[in-house]
PyMOL CGO cylinders between C-alpha atoms (Angstrom):
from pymol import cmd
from pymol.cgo import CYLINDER

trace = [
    CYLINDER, -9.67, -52.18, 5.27, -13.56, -51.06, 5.54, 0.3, 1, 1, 1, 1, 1, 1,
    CYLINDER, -13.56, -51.06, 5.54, -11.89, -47.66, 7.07, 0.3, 1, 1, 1, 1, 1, 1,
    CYLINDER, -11.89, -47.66, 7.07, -9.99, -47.02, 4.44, 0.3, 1, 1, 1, 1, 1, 1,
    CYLINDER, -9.99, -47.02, 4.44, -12.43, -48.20, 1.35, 0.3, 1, 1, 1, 1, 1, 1,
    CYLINDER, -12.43, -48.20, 1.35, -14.73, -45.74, 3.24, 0.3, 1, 1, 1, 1, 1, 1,
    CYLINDER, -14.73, -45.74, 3.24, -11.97, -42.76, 3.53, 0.3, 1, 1, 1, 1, 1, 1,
    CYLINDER, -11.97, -42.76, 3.53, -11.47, -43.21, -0.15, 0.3, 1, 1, 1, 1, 1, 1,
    CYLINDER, -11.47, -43.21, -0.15, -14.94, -43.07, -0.97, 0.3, 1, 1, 1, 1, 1, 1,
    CYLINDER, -14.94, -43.07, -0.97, -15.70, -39.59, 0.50, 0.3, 1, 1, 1, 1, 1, 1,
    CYLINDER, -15.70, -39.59, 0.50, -12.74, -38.13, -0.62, 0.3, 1, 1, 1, 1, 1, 1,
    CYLINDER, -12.74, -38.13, -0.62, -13.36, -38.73, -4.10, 0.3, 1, 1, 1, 1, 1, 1,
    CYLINDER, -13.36, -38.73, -4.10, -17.19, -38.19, -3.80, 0.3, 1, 1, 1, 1, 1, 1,
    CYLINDER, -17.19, -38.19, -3.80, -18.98, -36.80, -6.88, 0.3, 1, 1, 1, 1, 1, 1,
    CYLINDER, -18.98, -36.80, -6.88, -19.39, -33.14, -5.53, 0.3, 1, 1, 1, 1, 1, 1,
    CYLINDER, -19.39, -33.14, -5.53, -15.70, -33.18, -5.07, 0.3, 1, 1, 1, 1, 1, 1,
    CYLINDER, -15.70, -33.18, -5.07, -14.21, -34.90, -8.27, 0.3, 1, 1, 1, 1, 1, 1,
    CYLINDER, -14.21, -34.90, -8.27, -16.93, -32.02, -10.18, 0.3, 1, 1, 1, 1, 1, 1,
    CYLINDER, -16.93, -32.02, -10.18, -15.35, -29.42, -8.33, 0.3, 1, 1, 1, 1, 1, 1,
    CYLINDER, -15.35, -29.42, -8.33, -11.71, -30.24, -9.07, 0.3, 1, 1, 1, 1, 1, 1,
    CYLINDER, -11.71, -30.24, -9.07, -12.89, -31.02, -12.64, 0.3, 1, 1, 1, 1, 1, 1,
    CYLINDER, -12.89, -31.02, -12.64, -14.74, -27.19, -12.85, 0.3, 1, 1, 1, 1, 1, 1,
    CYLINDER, -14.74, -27.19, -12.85, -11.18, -25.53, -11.42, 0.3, 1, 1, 1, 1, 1, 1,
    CYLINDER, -11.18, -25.53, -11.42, -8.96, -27.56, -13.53, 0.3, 1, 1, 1, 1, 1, 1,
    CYLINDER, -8.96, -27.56, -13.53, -10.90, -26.37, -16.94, 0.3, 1, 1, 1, 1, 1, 1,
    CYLINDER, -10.90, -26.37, -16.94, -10.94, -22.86, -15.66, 0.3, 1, 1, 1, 1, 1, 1,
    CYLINDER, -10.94, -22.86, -15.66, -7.50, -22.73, -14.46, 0.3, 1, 1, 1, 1, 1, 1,
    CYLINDER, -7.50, -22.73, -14.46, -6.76, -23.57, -18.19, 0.3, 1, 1, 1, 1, 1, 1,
    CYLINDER, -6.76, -23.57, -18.19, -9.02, -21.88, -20.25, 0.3, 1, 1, 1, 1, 1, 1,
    CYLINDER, -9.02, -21.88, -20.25, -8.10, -18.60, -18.79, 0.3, 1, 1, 1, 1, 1, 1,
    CYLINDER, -8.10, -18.60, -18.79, -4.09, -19.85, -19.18, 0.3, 1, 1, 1, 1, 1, 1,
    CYLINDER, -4.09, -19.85, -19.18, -4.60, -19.96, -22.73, 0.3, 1, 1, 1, 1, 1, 1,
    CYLINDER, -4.60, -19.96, -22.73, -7.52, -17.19, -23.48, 0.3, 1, 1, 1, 1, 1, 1,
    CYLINDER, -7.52, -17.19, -23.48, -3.37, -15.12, -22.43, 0.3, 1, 1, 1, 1, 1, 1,
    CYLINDER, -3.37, -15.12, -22.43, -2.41, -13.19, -25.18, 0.3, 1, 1, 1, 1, 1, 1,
    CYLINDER, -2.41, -13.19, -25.18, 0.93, -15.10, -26.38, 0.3, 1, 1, 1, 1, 1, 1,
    CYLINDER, 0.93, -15.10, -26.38, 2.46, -12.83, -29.18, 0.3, 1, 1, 1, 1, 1, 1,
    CYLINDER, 2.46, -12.83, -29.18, 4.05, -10.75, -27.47, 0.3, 1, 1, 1, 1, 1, 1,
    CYLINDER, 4.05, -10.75, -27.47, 2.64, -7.24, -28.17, 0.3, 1, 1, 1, 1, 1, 1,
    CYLINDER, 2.64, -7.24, -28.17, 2.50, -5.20, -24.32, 0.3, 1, 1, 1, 1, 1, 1,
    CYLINDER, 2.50, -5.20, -24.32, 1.72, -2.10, -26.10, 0.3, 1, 1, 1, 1, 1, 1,
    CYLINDER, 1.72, -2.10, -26.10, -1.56, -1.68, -24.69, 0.3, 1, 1, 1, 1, 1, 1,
    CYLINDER, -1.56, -1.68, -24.69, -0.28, -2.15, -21.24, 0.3, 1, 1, 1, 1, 1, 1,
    CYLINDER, -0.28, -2.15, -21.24, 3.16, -0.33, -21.59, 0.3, 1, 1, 1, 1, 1, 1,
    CYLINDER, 3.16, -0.33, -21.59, 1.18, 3.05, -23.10, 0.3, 1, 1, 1, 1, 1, 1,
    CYLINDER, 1.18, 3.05, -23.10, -1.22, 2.15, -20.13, 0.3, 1, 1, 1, 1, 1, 1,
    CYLINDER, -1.22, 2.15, -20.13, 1.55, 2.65, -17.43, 0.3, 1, 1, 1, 1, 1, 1,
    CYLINDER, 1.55, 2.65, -17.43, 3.02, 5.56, -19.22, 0.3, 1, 1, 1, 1, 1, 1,
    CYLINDER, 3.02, 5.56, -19.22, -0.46, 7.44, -19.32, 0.3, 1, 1, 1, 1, 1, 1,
    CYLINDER, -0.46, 7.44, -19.32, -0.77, 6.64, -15.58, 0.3, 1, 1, 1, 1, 1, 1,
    CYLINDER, -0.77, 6.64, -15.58, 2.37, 7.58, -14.45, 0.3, 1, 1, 1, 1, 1, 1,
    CYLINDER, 2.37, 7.58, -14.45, 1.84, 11.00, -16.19, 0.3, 1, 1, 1, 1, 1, 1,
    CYLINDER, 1.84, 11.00, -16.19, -1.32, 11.82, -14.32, 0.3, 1, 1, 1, 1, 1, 1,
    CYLINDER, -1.32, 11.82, -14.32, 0.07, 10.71, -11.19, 0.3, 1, 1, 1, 1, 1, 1,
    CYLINDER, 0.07, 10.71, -11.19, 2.94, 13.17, -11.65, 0.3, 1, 1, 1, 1, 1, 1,
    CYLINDER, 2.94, 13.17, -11.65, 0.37, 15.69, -11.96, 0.3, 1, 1, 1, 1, 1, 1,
    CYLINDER, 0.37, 15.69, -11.96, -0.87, 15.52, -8.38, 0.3, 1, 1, 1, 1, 1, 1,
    CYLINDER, -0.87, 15.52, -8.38, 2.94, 15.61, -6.94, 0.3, 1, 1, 1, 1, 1, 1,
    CYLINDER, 2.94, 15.61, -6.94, 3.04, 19.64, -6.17, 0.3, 1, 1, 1, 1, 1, 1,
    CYLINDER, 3.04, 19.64, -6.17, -0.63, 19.11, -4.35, 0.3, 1, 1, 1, 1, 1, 1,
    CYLINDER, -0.63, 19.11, -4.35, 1.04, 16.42, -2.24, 0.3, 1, 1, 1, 1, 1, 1,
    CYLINDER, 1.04, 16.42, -2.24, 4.20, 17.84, -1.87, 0.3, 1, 1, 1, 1, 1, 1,
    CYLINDER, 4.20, 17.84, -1.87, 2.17, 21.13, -0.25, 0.3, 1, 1, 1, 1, 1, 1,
    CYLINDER, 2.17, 21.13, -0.25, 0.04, 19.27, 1.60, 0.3, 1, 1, 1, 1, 1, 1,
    CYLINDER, 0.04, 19.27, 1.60, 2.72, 17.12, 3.15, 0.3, 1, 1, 1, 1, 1, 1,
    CYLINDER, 2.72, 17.12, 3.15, 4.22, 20.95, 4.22, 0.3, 1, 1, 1, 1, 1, 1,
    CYLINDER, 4.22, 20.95, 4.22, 0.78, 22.26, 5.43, 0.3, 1, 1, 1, 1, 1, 1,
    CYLINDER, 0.78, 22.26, 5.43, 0.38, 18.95, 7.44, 0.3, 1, 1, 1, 1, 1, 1,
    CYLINDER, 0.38, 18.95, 7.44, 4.29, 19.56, 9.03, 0.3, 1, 1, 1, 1, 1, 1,
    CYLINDER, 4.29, 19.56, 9.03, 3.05, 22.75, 10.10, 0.3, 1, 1, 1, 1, 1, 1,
    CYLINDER, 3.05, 22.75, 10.10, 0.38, 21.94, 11.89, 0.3, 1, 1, 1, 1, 1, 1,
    CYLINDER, 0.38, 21.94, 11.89, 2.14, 19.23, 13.57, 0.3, 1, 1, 1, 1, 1, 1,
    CYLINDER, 2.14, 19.23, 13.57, 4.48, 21.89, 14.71, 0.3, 1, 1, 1, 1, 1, 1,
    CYLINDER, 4.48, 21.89, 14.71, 2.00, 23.81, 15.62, 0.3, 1, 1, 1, 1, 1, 1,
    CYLINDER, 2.00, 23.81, 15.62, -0.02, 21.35, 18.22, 0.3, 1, 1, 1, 1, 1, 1,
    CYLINDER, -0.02, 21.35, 18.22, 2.88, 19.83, 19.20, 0.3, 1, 1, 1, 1, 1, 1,
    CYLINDER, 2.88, 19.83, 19.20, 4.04, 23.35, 20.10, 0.3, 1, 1, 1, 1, 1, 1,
    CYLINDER, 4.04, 23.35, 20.10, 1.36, 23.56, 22.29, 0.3, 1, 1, 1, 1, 1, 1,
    CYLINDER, 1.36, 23.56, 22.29, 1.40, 20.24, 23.72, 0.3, 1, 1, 1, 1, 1, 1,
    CYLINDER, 1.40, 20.24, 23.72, 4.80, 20.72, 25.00, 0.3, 1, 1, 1, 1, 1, 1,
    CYLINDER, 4.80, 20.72, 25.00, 4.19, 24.25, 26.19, 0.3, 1, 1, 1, 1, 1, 1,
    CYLINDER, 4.19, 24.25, 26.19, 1.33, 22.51, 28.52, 0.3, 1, 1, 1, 1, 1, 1,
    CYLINDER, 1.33, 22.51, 28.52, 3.87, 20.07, 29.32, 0.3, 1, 1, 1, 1, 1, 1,
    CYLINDER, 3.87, 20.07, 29.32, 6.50, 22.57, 30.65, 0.3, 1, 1, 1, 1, 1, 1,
    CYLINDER, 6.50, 22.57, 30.65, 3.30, 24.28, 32.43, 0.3, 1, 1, 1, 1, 1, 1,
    CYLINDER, 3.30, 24.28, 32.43, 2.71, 21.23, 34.56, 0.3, 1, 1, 1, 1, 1, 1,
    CYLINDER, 2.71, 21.23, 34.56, 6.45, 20.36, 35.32, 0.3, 1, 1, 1, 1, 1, 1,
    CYLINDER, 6.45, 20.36, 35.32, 5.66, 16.94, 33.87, 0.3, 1, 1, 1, 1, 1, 1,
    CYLINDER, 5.66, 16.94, 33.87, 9.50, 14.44, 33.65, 0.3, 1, 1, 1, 1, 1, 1,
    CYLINDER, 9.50, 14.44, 33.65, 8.72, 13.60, 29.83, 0.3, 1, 1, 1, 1, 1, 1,
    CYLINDER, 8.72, 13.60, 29.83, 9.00, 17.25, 27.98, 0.3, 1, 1, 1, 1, 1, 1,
    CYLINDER, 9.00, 17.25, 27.98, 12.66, 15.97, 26.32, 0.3, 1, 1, 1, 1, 1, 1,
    CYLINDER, 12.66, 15.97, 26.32, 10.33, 12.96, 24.72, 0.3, 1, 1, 1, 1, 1, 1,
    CYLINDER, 10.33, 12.96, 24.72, 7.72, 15.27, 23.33, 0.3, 1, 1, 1, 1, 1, 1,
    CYLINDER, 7.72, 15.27, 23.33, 9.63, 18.28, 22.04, 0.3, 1, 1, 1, 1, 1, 1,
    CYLINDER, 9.63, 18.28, 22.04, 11.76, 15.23, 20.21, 0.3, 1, 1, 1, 1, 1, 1,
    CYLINDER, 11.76, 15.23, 20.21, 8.80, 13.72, 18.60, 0.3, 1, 1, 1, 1, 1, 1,
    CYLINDER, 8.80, 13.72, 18.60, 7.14, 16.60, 17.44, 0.3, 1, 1, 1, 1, 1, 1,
    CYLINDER, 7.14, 16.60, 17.44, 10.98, 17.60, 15.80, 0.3, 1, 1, 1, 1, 1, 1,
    CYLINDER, 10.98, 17.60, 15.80, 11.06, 14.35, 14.47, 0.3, 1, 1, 1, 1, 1, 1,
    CYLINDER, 11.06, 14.35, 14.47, 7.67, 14.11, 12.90, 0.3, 1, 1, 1, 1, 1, 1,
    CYLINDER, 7.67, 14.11, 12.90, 7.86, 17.64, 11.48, 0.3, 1, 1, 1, 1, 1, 1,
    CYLINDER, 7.86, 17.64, 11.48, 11.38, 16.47, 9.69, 0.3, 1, 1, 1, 1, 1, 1,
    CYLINDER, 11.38, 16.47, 9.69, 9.68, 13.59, 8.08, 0.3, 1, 1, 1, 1, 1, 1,
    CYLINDER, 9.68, 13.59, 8.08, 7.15, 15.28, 6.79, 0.3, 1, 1, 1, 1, 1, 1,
    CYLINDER, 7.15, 15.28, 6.79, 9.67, 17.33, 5.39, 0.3, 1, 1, 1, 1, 1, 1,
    CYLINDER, 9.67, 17.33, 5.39, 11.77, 15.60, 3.74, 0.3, 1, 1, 1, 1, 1, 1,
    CYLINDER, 11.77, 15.60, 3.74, 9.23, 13.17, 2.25, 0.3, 1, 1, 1, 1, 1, 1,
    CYLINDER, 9.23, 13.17, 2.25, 7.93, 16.36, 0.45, 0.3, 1, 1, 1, 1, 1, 1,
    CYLINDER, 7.93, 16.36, 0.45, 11.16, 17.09, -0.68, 0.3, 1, 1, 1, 1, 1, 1,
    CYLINDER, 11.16, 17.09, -0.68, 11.92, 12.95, -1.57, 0.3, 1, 1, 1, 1, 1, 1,
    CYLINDER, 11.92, 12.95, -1.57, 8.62, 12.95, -3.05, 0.3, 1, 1, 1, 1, 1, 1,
    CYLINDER, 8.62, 12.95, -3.05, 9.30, 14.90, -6.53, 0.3, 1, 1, 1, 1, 1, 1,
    CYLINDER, 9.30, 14.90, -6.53, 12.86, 13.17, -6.87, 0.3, 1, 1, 1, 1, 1, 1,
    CYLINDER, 12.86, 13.17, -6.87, 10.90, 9.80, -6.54, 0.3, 1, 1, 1, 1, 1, 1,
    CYLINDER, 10.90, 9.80, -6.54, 8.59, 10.37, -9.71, 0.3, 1, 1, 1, 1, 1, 1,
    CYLINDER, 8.59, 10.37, -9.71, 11.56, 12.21, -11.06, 0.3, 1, 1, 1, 1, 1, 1,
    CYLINDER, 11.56, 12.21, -11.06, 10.33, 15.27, -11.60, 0.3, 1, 1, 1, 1, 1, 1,
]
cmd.load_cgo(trace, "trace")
């Protein structure tokens, strides 16, 4: 019984009855400081604005996603022309990554617009 007057005790010391006192009124004042009438204007007109300037950065990405394919194909070019040089087994594995890399790049500059719908 001593045990478990004494577990009681700490757990519902003063430091931690304050603290769970101090979160509760927070939790609460900031649940009703919410704007309840209904009016997302402000954060529709918000989303719209951002969504225009992201829009305007899609043909930078789009071109940099193509400059970026191109120099994959260009090291990787290399890379497997070193390969071949040195007879090494894996050349198959290489040429098909660098083909596959340089396709994603690809298309995801192609997806890209279409995904903003531009």
């Amino acid at each position: 019984m001593k045990k478990i007057k004494k577990f009681a005790k700490n757990l519902f010391s003063a430091n931690r009855v304050k603290m769970l006192a101090m979160m509760l009124l927070c939790g609460t004042a900031v649940t009703f400081a919410q704007n309840a009438a209904g009016d997302y204007t402000a954060g529709t007109n918000a989303l719209s604005t951002v969504t225009e300037e992201i829009a305007k950065y899609v043909p930078y990405v789009v071109k940099l996603c193509y400059a970026i394919a191109g120099v994959v194909a260009v090291v990787g070019a290399i890379s497997v022309y070193i390969a071949m040089n040195n007879e090494e087994q894996d050349v198959k594995k290489k040429i098909m990554m660098v083909v596959g890399a340089c396709i994603f790049l690809v298309a995801a500059a192609q997806a890209l617009p279409l995904f903003f719908g531009l």
